[in-house]
C-alpha positions as CSV (number, residue, x, y, z in Angstrom):
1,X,55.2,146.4,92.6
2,X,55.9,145.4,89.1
3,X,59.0,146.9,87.6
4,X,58.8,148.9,84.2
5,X,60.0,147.1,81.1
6,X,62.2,149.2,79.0
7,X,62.4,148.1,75.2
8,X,65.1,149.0,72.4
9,X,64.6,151.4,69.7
10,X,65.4,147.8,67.3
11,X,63.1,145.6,69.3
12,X,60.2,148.6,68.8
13,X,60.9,148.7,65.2
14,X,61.4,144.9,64.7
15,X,57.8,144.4,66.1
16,X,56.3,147.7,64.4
17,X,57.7,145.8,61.1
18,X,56.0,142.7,61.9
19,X,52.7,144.3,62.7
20,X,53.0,146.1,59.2
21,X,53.9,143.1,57.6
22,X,50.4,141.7,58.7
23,X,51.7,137.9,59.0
24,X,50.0,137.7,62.5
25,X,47.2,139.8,63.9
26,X,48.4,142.3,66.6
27,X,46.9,139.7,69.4
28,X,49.1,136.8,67.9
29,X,52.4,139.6,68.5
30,X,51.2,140.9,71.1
31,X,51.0,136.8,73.2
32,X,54.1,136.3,71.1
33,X,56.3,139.0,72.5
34,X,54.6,139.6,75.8
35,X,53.0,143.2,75.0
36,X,50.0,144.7,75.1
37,X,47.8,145.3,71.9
38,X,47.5,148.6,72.0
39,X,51.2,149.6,73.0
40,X,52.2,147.4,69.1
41,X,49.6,149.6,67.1
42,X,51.8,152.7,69.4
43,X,54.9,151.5,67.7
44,X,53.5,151.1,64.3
45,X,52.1,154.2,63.7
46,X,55.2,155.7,65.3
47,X,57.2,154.1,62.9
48,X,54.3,155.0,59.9
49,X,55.1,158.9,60.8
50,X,58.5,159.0,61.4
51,X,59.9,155.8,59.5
52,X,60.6,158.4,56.1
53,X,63.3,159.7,58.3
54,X,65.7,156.7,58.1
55,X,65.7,157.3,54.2
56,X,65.9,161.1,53.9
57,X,70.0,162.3,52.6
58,X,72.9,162.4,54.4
59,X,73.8,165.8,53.6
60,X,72.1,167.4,56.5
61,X,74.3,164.9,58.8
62,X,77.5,166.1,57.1
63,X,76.7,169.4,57.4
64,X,75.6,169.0,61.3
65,X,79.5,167.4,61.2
66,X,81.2,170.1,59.9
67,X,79.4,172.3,61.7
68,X,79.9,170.6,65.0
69,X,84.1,170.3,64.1
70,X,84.2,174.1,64.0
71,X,82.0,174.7,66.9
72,X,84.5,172.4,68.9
73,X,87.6,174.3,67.3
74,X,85.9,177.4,69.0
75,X,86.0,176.1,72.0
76,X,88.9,174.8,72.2
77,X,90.5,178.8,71.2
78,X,88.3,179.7,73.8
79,X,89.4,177.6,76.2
80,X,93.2,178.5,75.8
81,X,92.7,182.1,75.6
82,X,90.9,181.8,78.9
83,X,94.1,179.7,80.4
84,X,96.1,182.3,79.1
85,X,94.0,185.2,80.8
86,X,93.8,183.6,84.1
87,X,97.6,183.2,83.9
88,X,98.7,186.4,83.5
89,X,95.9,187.8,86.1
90,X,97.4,185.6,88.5
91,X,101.1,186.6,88.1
């Protein structure tokens, strides 16, 4: 039995950017790279849909960083006050 290829998110998108690109037809990438037809025109309109993503602000990152920090900082207090109770329960 055949083993499953696994591909990187880069190679998708490298081939979904030559498929949009249009130099070759699908059936020339799809000899080229060793892929099926139908699993390129997968990856191309994947990267249609969800390429606007890559270009969208980076505000909502900083904000997911700031609030990850103070999640972390909460669970760091947590994590001492819970040393500190299971310290004096066992004493």
């Amino acid at each position: 039995m055949k083993k499953r290829r696994r591909f990187s998110s880069a190679f998708k998108a490298k081939i979904a950017m030559e498929a949009l690109t249009e130099r070759m037809t699908i059936q020339d990438l799809a000899r080229k790279h060793s892929l099926h037809p139908n699993q390129i025109n997968t990856w191309k309109k994947h990267f249609k849909a969800h390429g606007a993503r890559l270009f969208e602000s980076s505000s909502k990152s900083k904000q997911e960083g700031v609030e990850d920090s103070k999640l972390y900082e909460k669970i760091g207090h947590l994590q001492v006050e819970n040393d500190f109770l299971k310290n004096a329960l066992s004493q």
